[in-house]
VOBA-1610 file (N, C-alpha, C; in pm, whole numbers, padded with zeros to 5 digits, always signed):
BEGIN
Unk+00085-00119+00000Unk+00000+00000+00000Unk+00089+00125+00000Unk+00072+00234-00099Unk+00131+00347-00097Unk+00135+00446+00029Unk+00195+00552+00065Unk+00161+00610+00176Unk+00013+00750+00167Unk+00055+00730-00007Unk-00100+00781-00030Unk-00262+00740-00009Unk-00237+00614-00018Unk-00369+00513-00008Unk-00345+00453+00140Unk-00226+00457+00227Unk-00270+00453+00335Unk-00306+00577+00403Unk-00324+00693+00384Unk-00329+00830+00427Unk-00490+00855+00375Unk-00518+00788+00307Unk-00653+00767+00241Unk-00767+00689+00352Unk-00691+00599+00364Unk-00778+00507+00454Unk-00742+00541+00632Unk-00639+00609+00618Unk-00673+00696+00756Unk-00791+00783+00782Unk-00793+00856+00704Unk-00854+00961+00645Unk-01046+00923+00663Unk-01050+00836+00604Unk-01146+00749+00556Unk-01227+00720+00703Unk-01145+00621+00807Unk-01134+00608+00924Unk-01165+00697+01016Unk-01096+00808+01020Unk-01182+00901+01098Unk-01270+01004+01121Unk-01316+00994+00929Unk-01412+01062+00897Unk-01526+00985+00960Unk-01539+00872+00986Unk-01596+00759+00993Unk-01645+00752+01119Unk-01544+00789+01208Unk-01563+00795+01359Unk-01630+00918+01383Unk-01564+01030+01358Unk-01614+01138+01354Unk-01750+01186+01319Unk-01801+01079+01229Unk-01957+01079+01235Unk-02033+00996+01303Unk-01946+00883+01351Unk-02020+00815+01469Unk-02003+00899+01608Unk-01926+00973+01648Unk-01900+01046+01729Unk-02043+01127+01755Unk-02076+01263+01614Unk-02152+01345+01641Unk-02282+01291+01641Unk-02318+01165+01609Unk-02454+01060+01622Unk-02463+01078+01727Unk-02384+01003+01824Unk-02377+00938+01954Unk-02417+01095+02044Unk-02341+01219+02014Unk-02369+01337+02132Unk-02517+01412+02085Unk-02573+01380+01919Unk-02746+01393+01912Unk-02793+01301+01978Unk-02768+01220+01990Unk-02854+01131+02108Unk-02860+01150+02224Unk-02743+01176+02275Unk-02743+01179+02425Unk-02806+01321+02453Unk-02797+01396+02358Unk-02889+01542+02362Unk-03032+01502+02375Unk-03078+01461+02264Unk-03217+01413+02257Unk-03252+01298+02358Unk-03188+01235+02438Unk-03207+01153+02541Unk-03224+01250+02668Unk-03126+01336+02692Unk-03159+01409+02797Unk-03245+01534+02797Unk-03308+01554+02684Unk-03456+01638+02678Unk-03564+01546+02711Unk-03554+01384+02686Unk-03651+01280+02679Unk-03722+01290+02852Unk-03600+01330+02915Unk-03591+01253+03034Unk-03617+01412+03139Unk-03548+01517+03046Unk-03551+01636+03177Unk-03715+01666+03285Unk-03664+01760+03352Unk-03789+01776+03440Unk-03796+01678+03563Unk-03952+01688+03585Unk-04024+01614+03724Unk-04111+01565+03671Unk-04196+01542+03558Unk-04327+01547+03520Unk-04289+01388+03451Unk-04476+01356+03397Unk-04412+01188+03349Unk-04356+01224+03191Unk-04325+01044+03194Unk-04268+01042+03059Unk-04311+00910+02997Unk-04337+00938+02921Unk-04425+00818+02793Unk-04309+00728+02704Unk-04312+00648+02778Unk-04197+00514+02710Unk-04241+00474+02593Unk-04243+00463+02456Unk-04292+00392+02372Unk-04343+00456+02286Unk-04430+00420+02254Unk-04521+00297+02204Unk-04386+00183+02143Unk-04380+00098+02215Unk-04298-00014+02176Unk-04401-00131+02050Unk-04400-00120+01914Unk-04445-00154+01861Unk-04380-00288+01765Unk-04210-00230+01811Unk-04107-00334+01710Unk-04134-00473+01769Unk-04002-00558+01705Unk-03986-00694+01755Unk-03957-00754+01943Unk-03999-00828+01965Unk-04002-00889+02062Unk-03841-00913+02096Unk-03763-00923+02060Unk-03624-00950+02044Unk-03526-00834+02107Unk-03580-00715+01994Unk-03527-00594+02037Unk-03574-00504+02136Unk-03689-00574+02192Unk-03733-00522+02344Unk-03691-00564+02435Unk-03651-00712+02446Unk-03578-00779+02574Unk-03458-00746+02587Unk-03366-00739+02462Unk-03218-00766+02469Unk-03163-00642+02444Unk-03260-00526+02413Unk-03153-00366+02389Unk-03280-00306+02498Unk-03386-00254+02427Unk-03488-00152+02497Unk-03491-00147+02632Unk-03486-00272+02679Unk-03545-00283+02847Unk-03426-00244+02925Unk-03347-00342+02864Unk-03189-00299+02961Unk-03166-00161+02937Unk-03165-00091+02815Unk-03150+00037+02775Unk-03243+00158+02870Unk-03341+00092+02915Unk-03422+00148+03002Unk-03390+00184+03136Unk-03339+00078+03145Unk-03330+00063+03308Unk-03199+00120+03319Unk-03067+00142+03230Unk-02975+00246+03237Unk-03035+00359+03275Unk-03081+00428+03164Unk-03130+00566+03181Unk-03170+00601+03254Unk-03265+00471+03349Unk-03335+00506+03460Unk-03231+00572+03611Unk-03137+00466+03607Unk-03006+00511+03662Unk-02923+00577+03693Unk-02907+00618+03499Unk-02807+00713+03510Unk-02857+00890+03531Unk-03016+00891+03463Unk-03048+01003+03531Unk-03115+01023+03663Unk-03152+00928+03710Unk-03238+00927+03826Unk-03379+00921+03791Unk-03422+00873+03740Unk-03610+00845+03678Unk-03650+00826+03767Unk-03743+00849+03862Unk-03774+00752+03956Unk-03921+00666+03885Unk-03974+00565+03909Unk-04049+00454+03845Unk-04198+00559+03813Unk-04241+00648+03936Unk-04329+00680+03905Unk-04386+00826+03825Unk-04286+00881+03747Unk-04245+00914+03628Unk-04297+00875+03473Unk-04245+00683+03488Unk-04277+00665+03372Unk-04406+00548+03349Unk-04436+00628+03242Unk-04553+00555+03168Unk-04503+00467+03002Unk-04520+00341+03059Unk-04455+00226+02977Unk-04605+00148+02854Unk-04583+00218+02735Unk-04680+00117+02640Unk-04607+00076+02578Unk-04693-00101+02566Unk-04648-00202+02472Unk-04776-00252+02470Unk-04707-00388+02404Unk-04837-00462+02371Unk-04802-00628+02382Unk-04932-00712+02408Unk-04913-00832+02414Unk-04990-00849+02564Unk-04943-00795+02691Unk-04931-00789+02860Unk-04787-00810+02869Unk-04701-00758+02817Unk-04517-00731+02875Unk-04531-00638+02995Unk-04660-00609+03063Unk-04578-00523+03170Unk-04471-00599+03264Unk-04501-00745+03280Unk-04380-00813+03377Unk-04257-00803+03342Unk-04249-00801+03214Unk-04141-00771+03153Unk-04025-00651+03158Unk-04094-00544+03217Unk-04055-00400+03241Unk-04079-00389+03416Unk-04091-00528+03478Unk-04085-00530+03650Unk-04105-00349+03721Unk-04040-00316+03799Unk-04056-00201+03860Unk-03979-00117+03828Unk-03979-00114+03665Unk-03903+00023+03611Unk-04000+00114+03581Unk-04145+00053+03625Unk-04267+00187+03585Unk-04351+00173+03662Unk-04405+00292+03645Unk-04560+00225+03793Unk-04656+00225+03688Unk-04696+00251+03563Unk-04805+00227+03471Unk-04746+00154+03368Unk-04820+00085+03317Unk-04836+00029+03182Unk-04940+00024+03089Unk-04972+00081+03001Unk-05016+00079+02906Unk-05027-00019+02772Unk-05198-00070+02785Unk-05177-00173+02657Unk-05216-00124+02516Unk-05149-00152+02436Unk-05115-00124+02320Unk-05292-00115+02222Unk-05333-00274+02280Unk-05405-00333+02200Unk-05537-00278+02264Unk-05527-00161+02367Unk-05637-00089+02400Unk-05685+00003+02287Unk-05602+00028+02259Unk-05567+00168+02188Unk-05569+00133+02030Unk-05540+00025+01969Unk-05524-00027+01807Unk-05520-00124+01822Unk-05617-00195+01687Unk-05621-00333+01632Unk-05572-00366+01633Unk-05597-00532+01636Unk-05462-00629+01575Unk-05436-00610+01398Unk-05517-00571+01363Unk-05514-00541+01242Unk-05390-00428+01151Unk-05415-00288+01281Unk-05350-00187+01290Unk-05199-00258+01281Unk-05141-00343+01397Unk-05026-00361+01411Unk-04959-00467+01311Unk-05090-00555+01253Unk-05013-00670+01126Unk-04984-00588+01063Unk-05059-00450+00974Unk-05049-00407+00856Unk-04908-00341+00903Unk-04861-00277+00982Unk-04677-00233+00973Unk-04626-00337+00941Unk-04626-00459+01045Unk-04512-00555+00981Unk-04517-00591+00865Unk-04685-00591+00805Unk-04616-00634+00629Unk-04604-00546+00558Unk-04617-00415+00639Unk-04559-00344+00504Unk-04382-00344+00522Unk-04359-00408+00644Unk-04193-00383+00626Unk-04159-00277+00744Unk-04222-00240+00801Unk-04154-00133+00942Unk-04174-00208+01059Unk-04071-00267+01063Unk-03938-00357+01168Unk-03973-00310+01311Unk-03862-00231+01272Unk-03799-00090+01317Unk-03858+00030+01377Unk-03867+00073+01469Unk-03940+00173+01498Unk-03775+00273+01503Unk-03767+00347+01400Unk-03617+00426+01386Unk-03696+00554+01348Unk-03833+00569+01339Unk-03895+00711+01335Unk-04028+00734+01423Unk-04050+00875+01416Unk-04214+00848+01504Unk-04310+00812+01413Unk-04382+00733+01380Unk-04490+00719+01338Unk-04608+00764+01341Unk-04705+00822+01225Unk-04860+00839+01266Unk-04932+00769+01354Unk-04884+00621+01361Unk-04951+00524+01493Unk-04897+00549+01634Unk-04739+00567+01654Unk-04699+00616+01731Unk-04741+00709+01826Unk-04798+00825+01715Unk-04833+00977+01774Unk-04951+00961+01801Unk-05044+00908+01735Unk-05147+00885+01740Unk-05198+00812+01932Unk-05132+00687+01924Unk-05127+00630+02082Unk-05054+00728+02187Unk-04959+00795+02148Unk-04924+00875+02305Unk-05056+00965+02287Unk-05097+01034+02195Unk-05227+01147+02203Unk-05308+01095+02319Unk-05367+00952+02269Unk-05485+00909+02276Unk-05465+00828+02414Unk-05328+00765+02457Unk-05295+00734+02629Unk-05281+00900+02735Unk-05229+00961+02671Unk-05188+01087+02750Unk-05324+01170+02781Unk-05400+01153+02679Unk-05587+01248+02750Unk-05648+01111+02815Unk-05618+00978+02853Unk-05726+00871+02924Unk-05650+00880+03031Unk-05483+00933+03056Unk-05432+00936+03189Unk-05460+01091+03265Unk-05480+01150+03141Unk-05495+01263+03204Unk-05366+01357+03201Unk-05248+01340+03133Unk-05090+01359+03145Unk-05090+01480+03052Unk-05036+01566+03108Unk-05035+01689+03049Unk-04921+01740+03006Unk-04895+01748+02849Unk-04776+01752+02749Unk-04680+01678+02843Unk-04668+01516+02842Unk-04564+01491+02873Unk-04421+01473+02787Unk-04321+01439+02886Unk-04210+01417+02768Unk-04219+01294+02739Unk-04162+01223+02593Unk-04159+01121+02517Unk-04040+01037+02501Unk-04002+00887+02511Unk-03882+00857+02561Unk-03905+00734+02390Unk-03922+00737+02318Unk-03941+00687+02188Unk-03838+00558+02169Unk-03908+00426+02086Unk-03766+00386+02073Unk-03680+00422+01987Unk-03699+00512+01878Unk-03637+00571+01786Unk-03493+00589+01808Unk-03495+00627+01955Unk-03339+00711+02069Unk-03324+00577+02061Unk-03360+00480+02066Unk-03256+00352+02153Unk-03175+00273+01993Unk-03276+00277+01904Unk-03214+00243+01778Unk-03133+00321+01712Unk-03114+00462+01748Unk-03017+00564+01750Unk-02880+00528+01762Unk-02928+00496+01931Unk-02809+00498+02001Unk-02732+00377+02000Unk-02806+00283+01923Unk-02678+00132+01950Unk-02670+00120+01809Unk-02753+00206+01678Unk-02658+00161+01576Unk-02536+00182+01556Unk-02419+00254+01619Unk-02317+00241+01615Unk-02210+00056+01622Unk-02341+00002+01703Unk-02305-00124+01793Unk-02327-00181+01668Unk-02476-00224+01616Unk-02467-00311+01572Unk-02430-00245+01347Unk-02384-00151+01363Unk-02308-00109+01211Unk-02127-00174+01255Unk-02107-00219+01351Unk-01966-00227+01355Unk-01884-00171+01414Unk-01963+00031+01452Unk-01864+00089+01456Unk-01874+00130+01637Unk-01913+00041+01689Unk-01874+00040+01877Unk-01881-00093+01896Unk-01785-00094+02016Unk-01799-00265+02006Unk-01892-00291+02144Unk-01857-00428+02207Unk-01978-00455+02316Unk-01983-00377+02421Unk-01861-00291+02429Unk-01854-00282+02547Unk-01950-00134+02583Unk-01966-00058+02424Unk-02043+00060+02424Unk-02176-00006+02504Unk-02260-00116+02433Unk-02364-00194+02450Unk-02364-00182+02602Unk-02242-00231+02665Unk-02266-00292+02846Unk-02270-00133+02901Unk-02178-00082+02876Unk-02209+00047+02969Unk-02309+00153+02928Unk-02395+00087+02873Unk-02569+00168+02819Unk-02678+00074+02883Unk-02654-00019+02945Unk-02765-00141+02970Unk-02777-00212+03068Unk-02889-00239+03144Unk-02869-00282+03266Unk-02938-00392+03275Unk-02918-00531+03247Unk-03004-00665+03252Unk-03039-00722+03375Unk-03148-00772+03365Unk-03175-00855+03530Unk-03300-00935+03424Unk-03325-01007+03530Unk-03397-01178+03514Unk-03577-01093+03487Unk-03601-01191+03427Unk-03767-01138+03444Unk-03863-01265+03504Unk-03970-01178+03547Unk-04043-01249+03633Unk-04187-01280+03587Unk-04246-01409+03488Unk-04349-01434+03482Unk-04447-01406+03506Unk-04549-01347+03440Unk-04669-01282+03515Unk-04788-01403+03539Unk-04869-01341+03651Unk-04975-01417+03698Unk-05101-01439+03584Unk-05075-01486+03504Unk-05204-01466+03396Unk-05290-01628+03367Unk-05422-01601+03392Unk-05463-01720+03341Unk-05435-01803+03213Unk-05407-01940+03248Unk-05373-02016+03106Unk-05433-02076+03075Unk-05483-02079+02881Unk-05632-02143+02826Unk-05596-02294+02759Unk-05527-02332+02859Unk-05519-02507+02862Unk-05455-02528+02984Unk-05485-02649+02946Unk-05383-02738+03120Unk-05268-02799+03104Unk-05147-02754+03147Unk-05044-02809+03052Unk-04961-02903+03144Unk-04893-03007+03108Unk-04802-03116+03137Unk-04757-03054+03285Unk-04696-03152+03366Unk-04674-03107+03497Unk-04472-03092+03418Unk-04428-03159+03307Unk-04303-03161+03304Unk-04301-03112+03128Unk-04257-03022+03051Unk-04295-03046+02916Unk-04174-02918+02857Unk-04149-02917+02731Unk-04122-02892+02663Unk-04153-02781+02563Unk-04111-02640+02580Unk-04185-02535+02507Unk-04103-02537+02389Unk-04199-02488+02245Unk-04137-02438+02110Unk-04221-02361+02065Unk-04134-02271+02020Unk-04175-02176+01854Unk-04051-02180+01764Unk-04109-02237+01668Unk-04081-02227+01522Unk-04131-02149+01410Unk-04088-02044+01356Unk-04118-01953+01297Unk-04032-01896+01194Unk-04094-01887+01064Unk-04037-01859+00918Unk-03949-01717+00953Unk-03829-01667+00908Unk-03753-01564+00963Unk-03631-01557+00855Unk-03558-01445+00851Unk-03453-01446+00774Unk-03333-01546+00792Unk-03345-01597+00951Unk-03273-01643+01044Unk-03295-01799+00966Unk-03421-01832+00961Unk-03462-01989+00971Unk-03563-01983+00849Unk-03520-01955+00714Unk-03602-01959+00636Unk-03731-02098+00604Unk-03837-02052+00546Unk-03939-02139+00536Unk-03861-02231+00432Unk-03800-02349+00447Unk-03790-02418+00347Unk-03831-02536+00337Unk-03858-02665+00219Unk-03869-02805+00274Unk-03765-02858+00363Unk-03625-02832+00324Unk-03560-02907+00385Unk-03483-02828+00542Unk-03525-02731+00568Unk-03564-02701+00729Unk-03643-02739+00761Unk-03748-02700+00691Unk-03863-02786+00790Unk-03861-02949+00751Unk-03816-03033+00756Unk-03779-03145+00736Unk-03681-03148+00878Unk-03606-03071+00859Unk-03519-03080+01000Unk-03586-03009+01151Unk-03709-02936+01152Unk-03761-02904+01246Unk-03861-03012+01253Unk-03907-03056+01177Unk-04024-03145+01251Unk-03938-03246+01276Unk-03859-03317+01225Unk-03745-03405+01333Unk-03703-03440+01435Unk-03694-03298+01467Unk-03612-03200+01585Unk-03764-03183+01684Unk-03843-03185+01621Unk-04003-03177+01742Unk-04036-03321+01803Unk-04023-03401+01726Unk-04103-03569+01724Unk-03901-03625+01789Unk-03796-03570+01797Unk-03703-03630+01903Unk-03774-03598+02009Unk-03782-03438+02077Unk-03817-03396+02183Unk-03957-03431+02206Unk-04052-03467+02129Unk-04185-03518+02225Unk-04167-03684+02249Unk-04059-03719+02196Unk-03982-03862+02243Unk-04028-03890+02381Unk-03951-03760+02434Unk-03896-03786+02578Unk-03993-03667+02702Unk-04020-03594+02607Unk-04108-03495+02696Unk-04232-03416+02624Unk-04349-03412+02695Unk-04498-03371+02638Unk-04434-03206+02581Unk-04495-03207+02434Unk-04396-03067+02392Unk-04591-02914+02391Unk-04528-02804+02410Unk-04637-02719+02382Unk-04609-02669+02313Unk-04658-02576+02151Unk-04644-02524+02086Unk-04699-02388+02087Unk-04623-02268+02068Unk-04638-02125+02105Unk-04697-02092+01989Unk-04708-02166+01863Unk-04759-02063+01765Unk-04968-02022+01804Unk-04916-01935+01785Unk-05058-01862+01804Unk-05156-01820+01710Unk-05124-01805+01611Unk-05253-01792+01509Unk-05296-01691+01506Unk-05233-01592+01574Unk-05284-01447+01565Unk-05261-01334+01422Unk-05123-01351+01374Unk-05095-01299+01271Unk-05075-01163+01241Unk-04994-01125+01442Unk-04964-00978+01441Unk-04849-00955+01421Unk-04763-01019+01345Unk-04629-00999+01288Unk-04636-01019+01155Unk-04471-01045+01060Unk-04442-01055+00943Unk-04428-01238+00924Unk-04385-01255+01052Unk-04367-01423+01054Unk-04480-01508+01045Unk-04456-01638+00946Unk-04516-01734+00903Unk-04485-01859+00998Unk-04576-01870+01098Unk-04536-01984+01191Unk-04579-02146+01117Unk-04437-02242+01227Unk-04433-02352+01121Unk-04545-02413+01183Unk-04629-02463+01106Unk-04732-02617+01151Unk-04709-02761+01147Unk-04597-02768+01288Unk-04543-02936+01298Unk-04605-03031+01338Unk-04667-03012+01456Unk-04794-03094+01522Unk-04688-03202+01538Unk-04697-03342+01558Unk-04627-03437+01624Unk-04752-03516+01745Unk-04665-03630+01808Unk-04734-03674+01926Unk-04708-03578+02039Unk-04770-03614+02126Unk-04746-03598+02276Unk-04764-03439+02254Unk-04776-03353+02152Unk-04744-03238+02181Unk-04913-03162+02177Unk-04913-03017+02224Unk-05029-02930+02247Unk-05002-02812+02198Unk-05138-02741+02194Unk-05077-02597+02074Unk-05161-02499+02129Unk-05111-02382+02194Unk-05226-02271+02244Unk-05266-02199+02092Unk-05238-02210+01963Unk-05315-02167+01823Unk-05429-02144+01848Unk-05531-02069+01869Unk-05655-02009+01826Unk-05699-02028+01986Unk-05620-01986+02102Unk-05677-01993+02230Unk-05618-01859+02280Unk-05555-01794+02255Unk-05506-01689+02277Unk-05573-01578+02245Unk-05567-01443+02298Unk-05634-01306+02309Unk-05542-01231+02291Unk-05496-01122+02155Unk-05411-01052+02156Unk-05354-00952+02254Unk-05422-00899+02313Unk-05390-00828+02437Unk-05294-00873+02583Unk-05304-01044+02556Unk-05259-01130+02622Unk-05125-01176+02623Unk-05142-01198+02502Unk-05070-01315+02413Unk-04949-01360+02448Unk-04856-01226+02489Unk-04725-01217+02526Unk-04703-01289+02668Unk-04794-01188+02730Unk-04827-01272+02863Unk-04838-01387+02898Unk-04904-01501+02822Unk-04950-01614+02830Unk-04849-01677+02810Unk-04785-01623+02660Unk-04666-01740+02624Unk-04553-01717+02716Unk-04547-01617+02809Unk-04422-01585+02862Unk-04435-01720+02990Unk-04586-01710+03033Unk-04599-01814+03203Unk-04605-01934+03118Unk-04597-01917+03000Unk-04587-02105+02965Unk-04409-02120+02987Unk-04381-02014+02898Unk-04198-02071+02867Unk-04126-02118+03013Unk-04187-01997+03093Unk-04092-02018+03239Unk-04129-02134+03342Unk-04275-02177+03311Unk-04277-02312+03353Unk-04218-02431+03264Unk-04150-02404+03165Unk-04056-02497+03114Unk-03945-02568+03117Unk-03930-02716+03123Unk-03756-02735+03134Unk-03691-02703+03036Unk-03759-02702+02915Unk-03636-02644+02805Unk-03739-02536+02670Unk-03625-02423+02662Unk-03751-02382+02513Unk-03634-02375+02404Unk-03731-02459+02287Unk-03624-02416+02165Unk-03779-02386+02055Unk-03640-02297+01991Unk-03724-02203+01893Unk-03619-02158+01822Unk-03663-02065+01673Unk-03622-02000+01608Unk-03568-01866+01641Unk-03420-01859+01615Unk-03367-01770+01685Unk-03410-01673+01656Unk-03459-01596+01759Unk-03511-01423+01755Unk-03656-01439+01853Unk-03687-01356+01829Unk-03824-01350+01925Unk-03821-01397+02098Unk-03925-01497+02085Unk-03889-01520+02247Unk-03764-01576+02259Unk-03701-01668+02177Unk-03571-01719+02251Unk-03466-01663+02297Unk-03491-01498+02298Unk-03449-01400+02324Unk-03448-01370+02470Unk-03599-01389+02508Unk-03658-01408+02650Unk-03644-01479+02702Unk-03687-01651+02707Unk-03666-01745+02726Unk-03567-01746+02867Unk-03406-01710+02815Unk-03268-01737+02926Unk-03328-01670+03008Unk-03347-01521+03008Unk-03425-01407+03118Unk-03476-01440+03203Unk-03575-01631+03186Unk-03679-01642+03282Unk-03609-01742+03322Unk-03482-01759+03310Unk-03432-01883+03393Unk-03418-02005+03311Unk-03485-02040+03176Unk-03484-02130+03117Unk-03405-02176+03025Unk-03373-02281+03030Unk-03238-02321+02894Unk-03308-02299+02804Unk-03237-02266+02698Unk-03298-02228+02555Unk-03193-02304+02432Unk-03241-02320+02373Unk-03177-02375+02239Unk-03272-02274+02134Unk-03188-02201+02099Unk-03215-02124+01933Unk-03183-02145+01828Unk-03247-02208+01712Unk-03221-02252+01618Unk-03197-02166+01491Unk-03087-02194+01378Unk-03067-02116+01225Unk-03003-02159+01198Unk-03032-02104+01005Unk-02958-02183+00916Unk-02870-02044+00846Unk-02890-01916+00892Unk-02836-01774+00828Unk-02820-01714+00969Unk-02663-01680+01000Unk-02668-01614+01116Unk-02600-01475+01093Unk-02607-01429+00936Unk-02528-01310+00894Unk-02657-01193+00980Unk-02747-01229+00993Unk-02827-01111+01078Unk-02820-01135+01182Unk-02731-01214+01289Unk-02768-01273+01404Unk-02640-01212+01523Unk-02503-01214+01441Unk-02379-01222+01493Unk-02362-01112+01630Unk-02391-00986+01614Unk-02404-00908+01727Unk-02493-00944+01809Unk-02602-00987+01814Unk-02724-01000+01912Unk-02680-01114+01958Unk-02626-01248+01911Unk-02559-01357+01963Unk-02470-01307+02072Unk-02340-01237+02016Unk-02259-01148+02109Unk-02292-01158+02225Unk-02377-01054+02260Unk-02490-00975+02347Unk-02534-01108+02425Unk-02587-01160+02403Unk-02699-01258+02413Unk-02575-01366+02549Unk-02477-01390+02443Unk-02367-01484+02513Unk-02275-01419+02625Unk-02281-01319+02640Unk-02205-01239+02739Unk-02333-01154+02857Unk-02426-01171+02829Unk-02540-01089+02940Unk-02592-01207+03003Unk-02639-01317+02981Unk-02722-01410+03046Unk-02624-01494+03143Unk-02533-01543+03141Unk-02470-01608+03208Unk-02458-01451+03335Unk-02411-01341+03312Unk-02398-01293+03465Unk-02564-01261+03511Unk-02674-01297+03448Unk-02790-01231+03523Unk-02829-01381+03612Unk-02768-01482+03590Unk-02799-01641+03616Unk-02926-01637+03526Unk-02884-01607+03411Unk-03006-01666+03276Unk-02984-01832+03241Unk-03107-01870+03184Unk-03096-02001+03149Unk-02995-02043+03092Unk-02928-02173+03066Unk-02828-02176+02926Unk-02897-02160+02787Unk-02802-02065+02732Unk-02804-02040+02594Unk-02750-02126+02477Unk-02803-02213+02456Unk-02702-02292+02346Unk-02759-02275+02185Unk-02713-02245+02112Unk-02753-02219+01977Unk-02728-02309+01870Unk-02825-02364+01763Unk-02801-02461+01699Unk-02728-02437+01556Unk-02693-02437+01487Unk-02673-02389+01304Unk-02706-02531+01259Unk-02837-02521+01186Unk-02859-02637+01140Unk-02836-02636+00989Unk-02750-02549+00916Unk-02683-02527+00799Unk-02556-02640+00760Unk-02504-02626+00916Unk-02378-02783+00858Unk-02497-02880+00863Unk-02600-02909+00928Unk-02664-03076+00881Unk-02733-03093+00761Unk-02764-02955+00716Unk-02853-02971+00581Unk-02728-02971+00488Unk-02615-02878+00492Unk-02509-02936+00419Unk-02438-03074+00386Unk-02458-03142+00491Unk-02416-03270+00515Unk-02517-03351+00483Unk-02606-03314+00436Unk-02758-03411+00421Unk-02720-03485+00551Unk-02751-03435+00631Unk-02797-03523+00775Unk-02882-03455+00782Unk-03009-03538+00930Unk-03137-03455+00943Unk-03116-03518+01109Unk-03224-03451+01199Unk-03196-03487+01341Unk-03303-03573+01350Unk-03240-03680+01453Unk-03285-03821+01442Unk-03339-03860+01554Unk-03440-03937+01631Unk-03482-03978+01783Unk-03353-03995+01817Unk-03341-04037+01959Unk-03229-04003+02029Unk-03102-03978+02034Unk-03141-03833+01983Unk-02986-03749+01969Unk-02914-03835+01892Unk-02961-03917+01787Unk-02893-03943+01620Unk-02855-03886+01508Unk-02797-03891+01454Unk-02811-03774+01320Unk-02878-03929+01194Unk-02928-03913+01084Unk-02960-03935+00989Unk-02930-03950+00864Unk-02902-04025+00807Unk-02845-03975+00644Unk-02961-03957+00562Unk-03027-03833+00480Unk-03140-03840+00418Unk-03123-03790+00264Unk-02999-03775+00226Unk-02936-03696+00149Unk-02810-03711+00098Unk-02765-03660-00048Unk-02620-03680-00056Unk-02599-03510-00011Unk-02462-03532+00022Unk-02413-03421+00076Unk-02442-03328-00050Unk-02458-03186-00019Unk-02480-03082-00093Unk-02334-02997-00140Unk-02329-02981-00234Unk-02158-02968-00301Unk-02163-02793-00364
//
């Protein structure tokens, strides 16, 4: 390399930083207008993925709460599903989502493709309006997740590493909520979700290896199945069915939903699922988790994260599967912990 083209890529480098730099001090600006005063403050509308609420938002929460001094009864926390257990005594209100908008309202974002809550939204604005005159809250301030996807894309573009992540975030265990459950489930059993994702694409020959992977585990233990049938996301849940196993599908109440599946997982000895979503949650409640994929190019930072936070909160074990070498290998997973030959190897 010339000393021109390395003077280039210096150059390059800290132009680079230098704009991750002035990101990072708009945020912390716009974070500490979020937060100034005595008066409340309106968390949310948390409308994104389930994933990026457990493993950035919440912890991200409970920093701020910290580092400025929030005290709990301050903030006013909307989501949706019943996650208030989820947000324990970082708020004295919670707000449900699904008071306020359809299930309808919230499918139509995910298929149109908004993930992400990285702006305010007409739905957004619309729910603080319409929570802030039923509480009665007069112009409060707004704590959006927009700021939190702000503030860690540095993390997950490359350009901060974990350690930006740890000293923004404060993890602890979560605690199951008391919610009635609309079946009677195994005194010993086995939780899953399986769900179509960038992570675990819908294919035959995944799903060839997930229903495998269901009918080992109802082998040995009565399995419950989380898919729900509701159809307030972008995801296409898998339909494995098997023996021994049970399915809360079309017993669930959107307003609930979260809730329900959360007091199933934590009465579980083991949950495996498709990495993202609850298996995100899952360790949080104490439970081993196995997360399954066959593409982990969207996965690698949140894995990170994931592998370095749960072991100090005493989270469940995390063990993660790549079921990409067995479909490479034409192997498929077999009753007791066998592998299979179903295939010539893929070249």
């Amino acid at each position: 390399m010339t000393a021109l083209a390395r003077w280039r890529s210096r150059a390059r480098r800290l132009g680079e930083q230098w704009t991750t730099l002035r990101g990072e001090w708009r945020v912390e600006r716009d974070l500490e207008n979020a937060v100034a005063g005595t008066g409340p403050i309106v968390v949310g509308p948390w409308v994104s993925e389930v994933g990026y609420e457990v493993l950035y938002w919440i912890p991200f929460l409970r920093w701020v709460a910290a580092a400025y001094r929030v005290a709990p009864e301050r903030i006013v926390v909307l989501s949706r599903g019943g996650t208030a257990s989820w947000y324990g005594t970082l708020a004295s209100s919670y707000v449900e989502i699904l008071d306020h908008a359809t299930p309808p309202e919230l499918a139509a974002r995910a298929t149109a493709g908004v993930l992400k809550q990285r702006e305010v939204s007409d739905l957004d604005r619309r729910l603080i309006a319409q929570v802030s005159v039923a509480l009665g809250l007069d112009q409060p301030r707004v704590l959006h997740p927009s700021l939190m996807f702000r503030w860690f894309a540095p993390f997950w573009s490359g350009h901060e590493t974990l350690g930006f992540v740890e000293r923004h975030t404060r993890y602890a265990r979560i605690s199951p909520p008391d919610v009635p459950l609309p079946l009677s489930l195994p005194s010993d059993y086995i939780a899953v979700k399986f769900y179509g994702a960038r992570s675990l694409p819908d294919e035959p020959a995944v799903r060839d290896q997930l229903r495998a992977l269901v009918d080992g585990l109802s082998s040995r233990h009565p399995v419950v199945h989380l898919d729900t049938g509701l159809g307030l996301d972008e995801h296409s849940e898998y339909q494995l069915g098997g023996d021994r196993t049970l399915t809360v599908s079309g017993r669930l109440e959107p307003g609930t939903n979260l809730a329900v599946q959360t007091r199933i997982i934590a009465g579980s000895r083991l949950f495996v699922g498709t990495c993202g979503s609850l298996a995100w949650l899952a360790p949080l409640l104490g439970v081993p988790t196995v997360p399954v994929f066959t593409d982990a190019s969207f996965l690698h930072a949140h894995l990170h994260v994931a592998r370095r936070v749960y072991p100090r909160v005493g989270g469940g074990r995390f063990s993660p599967i790549d079921l990409s070498g067995l479909t490479g290998a034409g192997l498929t997973v077999a009753r007791g912990h066998q592998l299979a030959a179903t295939a010539q190897p893929v070249s």
